[in-house]
C-alpha positions as CSV (number, residue, x, y, z in Angstrom):
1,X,-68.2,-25.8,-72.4
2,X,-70.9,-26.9,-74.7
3,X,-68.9,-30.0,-75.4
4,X,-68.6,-30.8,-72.0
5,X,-71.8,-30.6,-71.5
6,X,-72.9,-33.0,-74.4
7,X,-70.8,-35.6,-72.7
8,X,-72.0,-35.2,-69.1
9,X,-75.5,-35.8,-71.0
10,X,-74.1,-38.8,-72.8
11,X,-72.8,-40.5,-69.4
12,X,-75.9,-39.4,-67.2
13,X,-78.1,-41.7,-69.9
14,X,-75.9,-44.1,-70.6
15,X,-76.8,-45.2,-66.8
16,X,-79.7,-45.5,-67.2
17,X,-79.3,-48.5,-69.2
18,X,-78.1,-50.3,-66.1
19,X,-80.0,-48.7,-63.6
20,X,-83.5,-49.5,-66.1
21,X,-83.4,-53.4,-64.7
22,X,-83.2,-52.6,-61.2
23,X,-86.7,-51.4,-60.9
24,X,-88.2,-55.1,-62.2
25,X,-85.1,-55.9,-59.7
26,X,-86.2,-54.0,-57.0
27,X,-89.8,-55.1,-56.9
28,X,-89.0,-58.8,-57.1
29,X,-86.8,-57.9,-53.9
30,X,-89.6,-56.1,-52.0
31,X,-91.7,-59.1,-52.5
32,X,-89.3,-61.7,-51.0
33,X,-88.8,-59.0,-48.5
34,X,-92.3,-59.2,-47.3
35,X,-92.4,-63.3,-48.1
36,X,-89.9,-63.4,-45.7
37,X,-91.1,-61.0,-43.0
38,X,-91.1,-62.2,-39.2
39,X,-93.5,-59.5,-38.5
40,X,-96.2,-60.6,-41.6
41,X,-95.5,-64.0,-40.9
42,X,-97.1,-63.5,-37.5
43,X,-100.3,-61.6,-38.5
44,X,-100.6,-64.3,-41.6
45,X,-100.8,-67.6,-41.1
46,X,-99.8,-68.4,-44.7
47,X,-96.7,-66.8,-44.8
48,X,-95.4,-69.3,-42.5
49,X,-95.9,-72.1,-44.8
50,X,-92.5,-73.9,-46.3
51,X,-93.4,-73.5,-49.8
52,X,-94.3,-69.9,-49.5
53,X,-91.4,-69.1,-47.1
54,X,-88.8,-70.9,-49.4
55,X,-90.1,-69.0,-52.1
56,X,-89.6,-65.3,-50.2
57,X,-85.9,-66.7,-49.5
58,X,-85.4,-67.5,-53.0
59,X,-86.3,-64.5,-54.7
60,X,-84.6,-61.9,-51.9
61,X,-81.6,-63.9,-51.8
62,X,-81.2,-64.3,-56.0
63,X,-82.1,-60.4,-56.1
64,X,-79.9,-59.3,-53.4
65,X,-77.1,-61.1,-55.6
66,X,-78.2,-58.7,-58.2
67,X,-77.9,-55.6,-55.9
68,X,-74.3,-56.4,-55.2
69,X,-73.2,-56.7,-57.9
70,X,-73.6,-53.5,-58.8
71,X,-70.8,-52.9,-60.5
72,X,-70.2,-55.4,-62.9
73,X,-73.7,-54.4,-64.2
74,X,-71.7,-50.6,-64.6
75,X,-68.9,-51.6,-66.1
76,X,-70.6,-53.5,-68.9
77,X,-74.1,-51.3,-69.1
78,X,-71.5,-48.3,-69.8
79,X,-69.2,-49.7,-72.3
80,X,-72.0,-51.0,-74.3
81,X,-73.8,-47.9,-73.9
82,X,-71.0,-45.3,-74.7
83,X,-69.6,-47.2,-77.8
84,X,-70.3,-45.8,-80.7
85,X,-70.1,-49.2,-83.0
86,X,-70.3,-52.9,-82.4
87,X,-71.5,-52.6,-78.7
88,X,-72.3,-56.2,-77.6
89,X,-68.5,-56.4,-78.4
90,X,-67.1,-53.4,-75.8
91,X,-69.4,-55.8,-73.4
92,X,-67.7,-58.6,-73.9
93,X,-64.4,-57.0,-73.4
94,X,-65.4,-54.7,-70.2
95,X,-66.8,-57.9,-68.6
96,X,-63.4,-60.2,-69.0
97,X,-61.3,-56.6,-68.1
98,X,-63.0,-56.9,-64.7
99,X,-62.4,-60.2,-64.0
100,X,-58.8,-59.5,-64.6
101,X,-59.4,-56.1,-63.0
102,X,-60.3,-58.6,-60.0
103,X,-58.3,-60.9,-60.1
104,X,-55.2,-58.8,-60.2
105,X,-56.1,-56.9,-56.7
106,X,-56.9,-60.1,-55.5
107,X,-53.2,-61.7,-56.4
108,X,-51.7,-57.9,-55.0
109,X,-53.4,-58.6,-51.7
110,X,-52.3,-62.6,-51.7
111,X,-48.7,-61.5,-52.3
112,X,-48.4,-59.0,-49.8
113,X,-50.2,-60.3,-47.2
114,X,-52.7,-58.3,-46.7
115,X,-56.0,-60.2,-47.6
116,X,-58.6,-59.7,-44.7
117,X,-60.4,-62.6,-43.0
118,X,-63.5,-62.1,-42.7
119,X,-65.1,-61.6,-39.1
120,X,-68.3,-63.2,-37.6
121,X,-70.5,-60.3,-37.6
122,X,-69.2,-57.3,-40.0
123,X,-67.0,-60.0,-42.6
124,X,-65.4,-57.9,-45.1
125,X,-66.7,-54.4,-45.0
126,X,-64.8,-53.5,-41.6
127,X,-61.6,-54.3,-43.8
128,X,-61.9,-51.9,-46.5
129,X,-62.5,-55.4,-48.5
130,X,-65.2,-57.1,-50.5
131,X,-65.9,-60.2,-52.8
132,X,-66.9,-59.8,-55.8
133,X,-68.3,-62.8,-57.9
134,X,-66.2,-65.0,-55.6
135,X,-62.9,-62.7,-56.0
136,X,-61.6,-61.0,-52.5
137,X,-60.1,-57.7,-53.4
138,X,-60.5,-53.8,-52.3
139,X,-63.5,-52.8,-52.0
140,X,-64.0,-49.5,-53.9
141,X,-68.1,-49.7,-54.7
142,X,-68.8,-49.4,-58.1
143,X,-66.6,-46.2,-58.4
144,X,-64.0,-48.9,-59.8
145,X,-66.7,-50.5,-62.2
146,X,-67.8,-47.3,-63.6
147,X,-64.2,-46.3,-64.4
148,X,-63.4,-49.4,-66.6
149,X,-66.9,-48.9,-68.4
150,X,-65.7,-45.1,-69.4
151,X,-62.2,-46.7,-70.5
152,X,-63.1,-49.5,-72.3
153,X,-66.1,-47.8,-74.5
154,X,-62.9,-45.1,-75.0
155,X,-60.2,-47.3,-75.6
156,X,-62.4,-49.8,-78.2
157,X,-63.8,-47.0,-80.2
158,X,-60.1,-45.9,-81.3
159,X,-58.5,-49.5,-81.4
160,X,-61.1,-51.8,-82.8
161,X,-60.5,-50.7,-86.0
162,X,-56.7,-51.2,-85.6
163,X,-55.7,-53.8,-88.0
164,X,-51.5,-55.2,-87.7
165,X,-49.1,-57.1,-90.8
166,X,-47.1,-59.9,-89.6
167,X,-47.9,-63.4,-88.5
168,X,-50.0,-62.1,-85.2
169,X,-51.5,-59.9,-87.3
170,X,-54.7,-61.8,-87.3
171,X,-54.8,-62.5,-83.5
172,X,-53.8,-58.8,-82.2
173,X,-56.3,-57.2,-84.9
174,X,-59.8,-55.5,-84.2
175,X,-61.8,-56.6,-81.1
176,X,-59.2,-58.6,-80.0
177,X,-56.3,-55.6,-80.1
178,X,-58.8,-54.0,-78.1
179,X,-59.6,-56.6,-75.5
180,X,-55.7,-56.8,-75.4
181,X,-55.1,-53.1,-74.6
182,X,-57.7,-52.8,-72.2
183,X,-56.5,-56.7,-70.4
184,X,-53.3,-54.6,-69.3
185,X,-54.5,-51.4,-68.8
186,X,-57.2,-53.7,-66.4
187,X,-54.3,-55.8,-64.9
188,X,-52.8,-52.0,-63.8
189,X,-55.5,-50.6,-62.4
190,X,-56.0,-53.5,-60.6
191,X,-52.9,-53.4,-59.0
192,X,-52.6,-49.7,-58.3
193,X,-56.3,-49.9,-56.4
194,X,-54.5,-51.7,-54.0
195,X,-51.8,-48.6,-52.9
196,X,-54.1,-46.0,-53.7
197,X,-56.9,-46.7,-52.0
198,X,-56.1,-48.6,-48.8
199,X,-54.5,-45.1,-47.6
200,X,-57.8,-43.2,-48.5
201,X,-59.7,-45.8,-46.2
202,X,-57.5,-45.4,-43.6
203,X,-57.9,-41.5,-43.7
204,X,-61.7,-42.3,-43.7
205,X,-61.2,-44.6,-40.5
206,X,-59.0,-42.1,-38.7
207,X,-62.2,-39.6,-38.6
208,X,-64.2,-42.0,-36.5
209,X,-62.4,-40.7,-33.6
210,X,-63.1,-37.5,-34.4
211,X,-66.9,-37.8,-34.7
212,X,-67.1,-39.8,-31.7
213,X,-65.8,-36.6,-29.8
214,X,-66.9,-33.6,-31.5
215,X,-70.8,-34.1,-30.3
216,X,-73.4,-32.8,-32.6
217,X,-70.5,-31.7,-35.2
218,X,-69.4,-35.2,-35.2
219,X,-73.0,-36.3,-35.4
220,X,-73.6,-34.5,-38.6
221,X,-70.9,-35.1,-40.2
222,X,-71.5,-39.0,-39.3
223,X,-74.4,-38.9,-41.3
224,X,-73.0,-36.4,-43.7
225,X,-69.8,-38.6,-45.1
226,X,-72.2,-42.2,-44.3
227,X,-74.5,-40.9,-47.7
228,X,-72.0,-39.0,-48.9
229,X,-69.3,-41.8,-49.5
230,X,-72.1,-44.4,-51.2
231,X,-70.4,-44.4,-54.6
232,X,-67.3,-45.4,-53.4
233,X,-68.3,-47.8,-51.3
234,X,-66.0,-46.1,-48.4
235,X,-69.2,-45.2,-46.1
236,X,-68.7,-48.5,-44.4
237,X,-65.7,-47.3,-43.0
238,X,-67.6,-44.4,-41.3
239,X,-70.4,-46.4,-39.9
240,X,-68.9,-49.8,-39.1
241,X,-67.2,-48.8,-36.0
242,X,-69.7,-47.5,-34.1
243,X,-71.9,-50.1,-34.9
244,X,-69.8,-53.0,-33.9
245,X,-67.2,-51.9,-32.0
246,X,-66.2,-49.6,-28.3
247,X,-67.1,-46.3,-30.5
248,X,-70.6,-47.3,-30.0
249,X,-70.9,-48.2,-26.7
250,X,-70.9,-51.1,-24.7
251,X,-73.9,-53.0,-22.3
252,X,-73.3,-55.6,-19.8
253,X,-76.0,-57.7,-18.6
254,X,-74.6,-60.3,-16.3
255,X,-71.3,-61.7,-17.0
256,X,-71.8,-60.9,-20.9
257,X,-70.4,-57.5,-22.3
258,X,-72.3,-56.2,-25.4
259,X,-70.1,-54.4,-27.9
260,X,-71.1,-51.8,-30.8
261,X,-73.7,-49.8,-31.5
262,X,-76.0,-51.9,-33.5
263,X,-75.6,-55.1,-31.1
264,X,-76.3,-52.9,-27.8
265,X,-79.4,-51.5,-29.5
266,X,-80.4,-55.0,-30.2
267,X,-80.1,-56.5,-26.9
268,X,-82.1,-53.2,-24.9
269,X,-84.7,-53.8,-27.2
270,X,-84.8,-58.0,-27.1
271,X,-84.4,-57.8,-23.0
272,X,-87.3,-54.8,-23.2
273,X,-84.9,-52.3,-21.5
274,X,-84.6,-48.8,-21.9
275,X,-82.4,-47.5,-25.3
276,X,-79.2,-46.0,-24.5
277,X,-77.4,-43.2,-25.7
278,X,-75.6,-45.4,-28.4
279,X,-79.0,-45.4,-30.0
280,X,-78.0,-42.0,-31.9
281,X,-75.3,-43.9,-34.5
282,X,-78.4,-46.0,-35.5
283,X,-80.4,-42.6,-36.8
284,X,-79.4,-43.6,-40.8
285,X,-82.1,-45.9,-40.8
286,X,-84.7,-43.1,-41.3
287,X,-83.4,-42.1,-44.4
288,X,-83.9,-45.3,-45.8
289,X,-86.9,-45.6,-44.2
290,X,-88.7,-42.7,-45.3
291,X,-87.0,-39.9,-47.4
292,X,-86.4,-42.2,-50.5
293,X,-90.1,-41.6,-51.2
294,X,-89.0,-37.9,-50.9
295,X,-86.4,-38.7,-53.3
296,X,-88.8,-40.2,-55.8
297,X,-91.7,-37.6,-55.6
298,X,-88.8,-34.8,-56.6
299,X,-87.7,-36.4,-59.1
300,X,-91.1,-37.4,-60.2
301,X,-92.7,-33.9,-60.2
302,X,-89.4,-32.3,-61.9
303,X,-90.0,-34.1,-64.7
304,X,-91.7,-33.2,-68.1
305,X,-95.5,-33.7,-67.6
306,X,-95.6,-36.0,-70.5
307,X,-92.8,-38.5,-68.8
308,X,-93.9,-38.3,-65.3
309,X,-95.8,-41.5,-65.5
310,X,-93.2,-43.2,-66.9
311,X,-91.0,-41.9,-64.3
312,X,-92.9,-42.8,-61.8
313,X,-92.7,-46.2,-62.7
314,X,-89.2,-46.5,-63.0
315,X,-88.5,-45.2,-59.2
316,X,-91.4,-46.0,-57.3
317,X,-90.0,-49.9,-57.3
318,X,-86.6,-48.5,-56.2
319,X,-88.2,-46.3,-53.4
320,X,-90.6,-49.0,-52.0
321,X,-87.4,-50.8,-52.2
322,X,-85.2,-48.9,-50.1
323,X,-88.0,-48.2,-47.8
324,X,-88.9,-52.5,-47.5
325,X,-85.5,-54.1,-47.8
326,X,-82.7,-51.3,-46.3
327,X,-81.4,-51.5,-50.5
328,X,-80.8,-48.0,-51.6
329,X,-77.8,-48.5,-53.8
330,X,-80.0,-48.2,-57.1
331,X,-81.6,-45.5,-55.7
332,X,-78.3,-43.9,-54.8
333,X,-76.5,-44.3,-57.5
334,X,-79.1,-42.6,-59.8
335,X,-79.4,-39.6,-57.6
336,X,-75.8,-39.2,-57.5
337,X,-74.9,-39.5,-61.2
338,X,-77.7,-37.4,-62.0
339,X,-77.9,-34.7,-59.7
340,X,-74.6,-34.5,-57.9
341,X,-75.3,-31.5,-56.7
342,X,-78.0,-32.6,-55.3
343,X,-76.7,-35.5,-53.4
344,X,-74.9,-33.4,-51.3
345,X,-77.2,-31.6,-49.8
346,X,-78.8,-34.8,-49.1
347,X,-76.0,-35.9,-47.5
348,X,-76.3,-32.9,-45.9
349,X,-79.8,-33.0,-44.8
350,X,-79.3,-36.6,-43.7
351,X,-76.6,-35.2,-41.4
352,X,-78.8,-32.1,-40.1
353,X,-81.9,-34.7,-39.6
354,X,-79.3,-37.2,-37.3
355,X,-78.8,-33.6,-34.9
356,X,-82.1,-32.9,-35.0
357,X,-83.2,-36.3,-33.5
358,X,-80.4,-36.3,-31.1
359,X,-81.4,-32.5,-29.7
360,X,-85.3,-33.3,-29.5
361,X,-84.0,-36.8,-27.0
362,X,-85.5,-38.8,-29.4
363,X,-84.6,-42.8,-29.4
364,X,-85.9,-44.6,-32.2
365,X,-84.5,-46.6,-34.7
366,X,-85.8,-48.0,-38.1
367,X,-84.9,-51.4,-39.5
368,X,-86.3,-53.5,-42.9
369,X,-89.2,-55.9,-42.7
370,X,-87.4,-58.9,-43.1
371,X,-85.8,-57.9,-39.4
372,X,-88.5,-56.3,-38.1
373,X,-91.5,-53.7,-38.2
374,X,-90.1,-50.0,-38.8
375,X,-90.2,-48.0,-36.9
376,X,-89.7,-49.2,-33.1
377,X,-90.0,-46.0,-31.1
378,X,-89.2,-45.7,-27.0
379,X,-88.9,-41.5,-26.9
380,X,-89.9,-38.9,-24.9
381,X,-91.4,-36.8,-27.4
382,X,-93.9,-39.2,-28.6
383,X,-96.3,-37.1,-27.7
384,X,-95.8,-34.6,-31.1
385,X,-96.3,-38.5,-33.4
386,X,-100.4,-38.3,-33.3
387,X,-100.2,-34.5,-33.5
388,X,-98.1,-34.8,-37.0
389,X,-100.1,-37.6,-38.0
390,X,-103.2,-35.5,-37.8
391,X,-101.6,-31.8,-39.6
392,X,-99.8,-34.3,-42.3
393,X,-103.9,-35.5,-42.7
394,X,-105.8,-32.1,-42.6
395,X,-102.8,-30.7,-45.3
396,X,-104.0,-33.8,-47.5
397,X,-107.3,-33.2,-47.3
398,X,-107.2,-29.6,-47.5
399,X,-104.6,-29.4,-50.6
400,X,-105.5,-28.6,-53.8
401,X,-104.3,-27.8,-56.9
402,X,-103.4,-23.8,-57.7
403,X,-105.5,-21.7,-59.6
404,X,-104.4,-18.5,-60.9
405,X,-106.7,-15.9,-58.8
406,X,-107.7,-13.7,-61.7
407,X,-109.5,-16.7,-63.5
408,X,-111.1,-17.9,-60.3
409,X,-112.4,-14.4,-60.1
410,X,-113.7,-14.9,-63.6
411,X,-115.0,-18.2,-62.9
412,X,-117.4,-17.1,-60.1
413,X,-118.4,-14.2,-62.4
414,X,-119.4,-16.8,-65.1
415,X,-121.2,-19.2,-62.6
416,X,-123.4,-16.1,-61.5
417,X,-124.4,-15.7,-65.6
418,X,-122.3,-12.2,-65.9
419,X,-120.6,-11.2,-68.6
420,X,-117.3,-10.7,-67.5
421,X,-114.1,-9.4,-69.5
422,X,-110.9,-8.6,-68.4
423,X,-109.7,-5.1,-67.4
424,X,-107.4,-5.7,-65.2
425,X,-104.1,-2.6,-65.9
426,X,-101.7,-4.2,-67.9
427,X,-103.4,-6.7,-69.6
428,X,-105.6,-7.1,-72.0
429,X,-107.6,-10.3,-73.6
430,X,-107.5,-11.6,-77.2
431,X,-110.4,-12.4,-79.3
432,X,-109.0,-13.6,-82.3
433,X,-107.5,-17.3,-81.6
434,X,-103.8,-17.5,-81.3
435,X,-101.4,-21.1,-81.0
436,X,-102.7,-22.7,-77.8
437,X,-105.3,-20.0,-76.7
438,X,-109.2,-20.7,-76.6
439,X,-112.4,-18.7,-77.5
440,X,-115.2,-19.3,-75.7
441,X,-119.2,-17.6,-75.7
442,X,-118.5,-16.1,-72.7
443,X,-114.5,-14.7,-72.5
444,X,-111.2,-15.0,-74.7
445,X,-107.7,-15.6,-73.1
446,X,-104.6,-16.5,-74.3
447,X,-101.9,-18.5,-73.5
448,X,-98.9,-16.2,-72.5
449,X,-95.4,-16.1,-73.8
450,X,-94.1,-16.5,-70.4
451,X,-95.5,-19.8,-69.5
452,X,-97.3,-18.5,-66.1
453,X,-100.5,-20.3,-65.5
454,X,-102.7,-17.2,-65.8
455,X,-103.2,-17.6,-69.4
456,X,-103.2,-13.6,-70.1
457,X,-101.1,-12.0,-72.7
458,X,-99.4,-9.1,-71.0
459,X,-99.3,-6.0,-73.1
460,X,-96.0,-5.1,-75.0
461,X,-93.4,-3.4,-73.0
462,X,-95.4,-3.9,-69.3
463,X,-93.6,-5.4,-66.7
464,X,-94.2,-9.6,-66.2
């Protein structure tokens, strides 16, 4: 078990050598995010200058190449990081086994027929496809980079040593034997992705049906599978038809028939008419919105005291950038690798918050800057906004940070030039200086075994 656990250790760091670049990443992306805003433009001038505005474009659109590529950055961050020797090499390799990794989905698909075309609005994701660095195969989110990373830092720690006799003997031999084991084991994989997971989406797709009917069941579980799924890039399968197709409703306003979700919500709220009920498949925008700063703070405030800071700096970026620019995957795939357990009850909380909204009539719906402002509310409990406004206020103002009653008590005693000492049953105080304790003119304490924050030693045998 303890071995185990030394390895789950090994891998949760060992993504952090990836995930490390995506905060610079992330902030660059927030700021072309807000170059770029319709909404900022409006309220500055400068904004809409060309320069400026190319600018914005620039750095969201390099950046958001960044983001989607994802899992190349996995496969070779993890190989290099997991090696135990020579690790710019088990780079290299992992980076050409995913080409070929690629490439031989990509010719599975050609030969049998089934490469997607891309449509107009969704392109690839509605297909259970995706491109990556320009190669069209099936799309399994950086679950399939990750798994290469692991195998190639595995496989080139026991065969870069390998040295074979003979005539090939100094073209199969080290680094290259490796990069030759792991170039077929690539090409396999490759082509199995493209049998086993096609039927996984298509289980995925059948549920759609289901959620559509099941009411508040299917609502949760809508929002339950679309955060739970992230890694394996299969929640676009849950969301994508009710977003853009009849599962989310349709709107006709003259002779034009509005289909989906997404495109319904867009035309009630460009014509300035009233949201319909296909507004509730459009809830997931509030976790992006708002509860990656959740996210963030927890992980912040779990830390040690000593690393918070540097923690802090590290997610902030990705928070404000899930929050500016709809991006969550860096976030995501942190939280998930790192807290698994974790992530599902956010999924499931992300469910629960989607039936809450829907039972309280609320219609709203959240959407990055670069769109426009979030959130855009129409609900009939808007009323209950200014009253959380002001209690979220009041509990800032009024919090503060705990003190341990007993040496407030002596606190007050001191202010009021008494002598106090402590009596209290059970405990008694220290005079002589112990590791970490104080002495003072006034009163001695010291700092307790137990780590509480009264910093009283507790007598021997009494209960703590």
């Amino acid at each position: 078990m303890q071995k185990f656990l030394r390895r789950l250790e090994r891998f949760s760091q060992s993504l952090l050598s990836p995930l490390s670049y995506l905060s610079a990443a992330g902030l660059l992306l927030a700021a072309g995010a807000l170059l770029t805003s319709t909404a900022l433009s409006g309220a500055l001038p400068l904004l809409q200058w060309g320069p400026v505005r190319l600018m914005g474009r620039i750095l969201y659109k390099c950046l958001s190449a960044v983001i989607s590529n994802l899992s190349v950055l996995f496969c070779t961050g993890l190989a290099a990081s997991l090696a135990k020797q020579e690790k710019h090499q088990a780079a290299f390799i992992a980076l050409m086994s995913y080409f070929i990794y690629l490439t031989a989905g990509n010719v599975t698909l050609a030969e049998l027929g089934l490469l997607a075309q891309p449509d107009g609005l969704t392109g690839l994701y509605g297909a259970g496809q995706t491109s990556v660095l320009g190669i069209q195969t099936v799309d399994t989110g950086v679950f399939g980079g990750v798994l290469l990373g692991l195998l190639t830092a595995h496989v080139y720690d026991h065969t870069c040593k390998k040295a074979h006799k003979g005539i090939l003997g100094g073209v199969f031999s080290g680094e290259r034997w490796s990069f030759t084991c792991m170039a077929a084991l690539a090409a396999v994989l490759g082509f199995g992705a493209c049998f086993v997971w096609p039927p996984v989406q298509k289980a995925i797709a059948a549920l759609t049906g289901f959620l559509a009917a099941s009411g508040n069941i299917g609502l949760f579980l809508y929002g339950f599978l679309e955060r739970l799924l992230i890694p394996t890039g299969l929640h676009h399968l849950v969301y994508m038809p009710f977003q853009f197709s009849q599962l989310g409703g349709q709107l006709m306003v003259g002779s034009v028939t509005y289909t989906g979700a997404y495109v319904v919500m867009m035309t009630e709220y460009n014509l300035n008419l009233p949201f319909s009920d296909g507004i509730v498949w459009m809830y997931t925008g509030f976790t992006k919105t708002f509860g990656y700063f959740g996210i963030a703070a927890a992980f912040i405030f779990c830390a040690r005291r000593g690393s918070r800071k540097k923690t802090a700096l590290q997610l902030l970026p990705l928070a404000f950038t899930a929050s500016l620019a709809s991006v969550t995957e860096p976030m995501d795939f942190l939280f998930c690798f790192s807290a698994p357990v974790l992530w599902l009850a956010h999924a499931a909380i992300s469910g629960a918050f989607i039936v809450l909204l829907h039972l309280c009539h609320v219609t709203a719906f959240t959407s990055n800057l670069p769109v426009r402002p979030a959130p855009i509310i129409r609900c009939s409990t808007c009323w209950a906004l200014p009253r959380s406004r002001c209690t979220l206020w009041s509990s800032r103002r009024s919090s503060k940070r705990w003190i341990c009653p007993r040496r407030a008590d002596a606190r007050r005693s001191l202010s009021g030039r008494r002598r106090h000492r402590w009596t209290m049953p059970g405990w008694k105080s220290s005079s002589q200086p112990s590791a970490g304790g104080r002495t003072s003119a006034r009163w001695t304490t010291a700092l307790p075994a137990c780590g509480s924050r009264c910093r009283m030693r507790p007598l021997s045998g009494s209960r703590r």
